[in-house]
C-alpha positions as CSV (number, residue, x, y, z in Angstrom):
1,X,140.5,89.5,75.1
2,X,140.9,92.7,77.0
3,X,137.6,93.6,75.2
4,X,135.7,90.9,76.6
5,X,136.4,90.9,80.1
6,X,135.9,94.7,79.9
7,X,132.8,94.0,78.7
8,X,132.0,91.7,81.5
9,X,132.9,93.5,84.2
10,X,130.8,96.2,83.1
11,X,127.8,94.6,83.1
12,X,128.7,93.3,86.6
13,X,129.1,96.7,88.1
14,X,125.3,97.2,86.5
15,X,124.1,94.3,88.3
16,X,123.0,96.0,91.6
17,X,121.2,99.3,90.1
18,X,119.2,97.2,87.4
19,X,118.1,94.9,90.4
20,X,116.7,98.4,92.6
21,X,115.2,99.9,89.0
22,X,113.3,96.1,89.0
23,X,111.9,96.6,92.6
24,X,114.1,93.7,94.0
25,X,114.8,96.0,96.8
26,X,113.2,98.5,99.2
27,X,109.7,97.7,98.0
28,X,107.4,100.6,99.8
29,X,105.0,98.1,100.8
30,X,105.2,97.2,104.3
31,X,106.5,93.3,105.3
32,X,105.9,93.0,108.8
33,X,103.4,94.5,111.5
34,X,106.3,96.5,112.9
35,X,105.5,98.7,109.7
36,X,101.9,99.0,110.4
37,X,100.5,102.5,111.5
38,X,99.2,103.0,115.2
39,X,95.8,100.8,115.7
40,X,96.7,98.6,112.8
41,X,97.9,94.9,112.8
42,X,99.5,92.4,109.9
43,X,97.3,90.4,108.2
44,X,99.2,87.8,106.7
45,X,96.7,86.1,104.1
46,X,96.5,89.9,102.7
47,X,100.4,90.8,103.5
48,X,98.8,94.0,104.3
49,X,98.1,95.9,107.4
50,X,94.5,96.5,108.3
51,X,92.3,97.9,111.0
52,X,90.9,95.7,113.6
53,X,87.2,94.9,113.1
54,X,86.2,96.1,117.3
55,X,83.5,93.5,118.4
């Protein structure tokens, strides 16, 4: 018995570091124009940030 919840709580403490080695968390892409460069906006169909087409 002792074995078994050893085992278990092991694999809980793993949990959290074998999300970040997935990419769950702190992707580098940027998520919101407040990540965007200077003279760049969000696009949101392209969830990327661009450079304004000047008209």
């Amino acid at each position: 018995m002792k074995v078994k919840t050893f085992l278990v709580a092991a694999v809980l403490a793993m949990t959290p570091g074998l999300a970040m080695a997935m990419g769950g968390c702190g992707s580098m892409t940027p998520t919101t124009a407040s990540a965007c460069g200077e003279g760049q906006v969000w696009d949101a169909d392209t969830r990327a940030c661009v450079t304004p087409l000047s008209s």
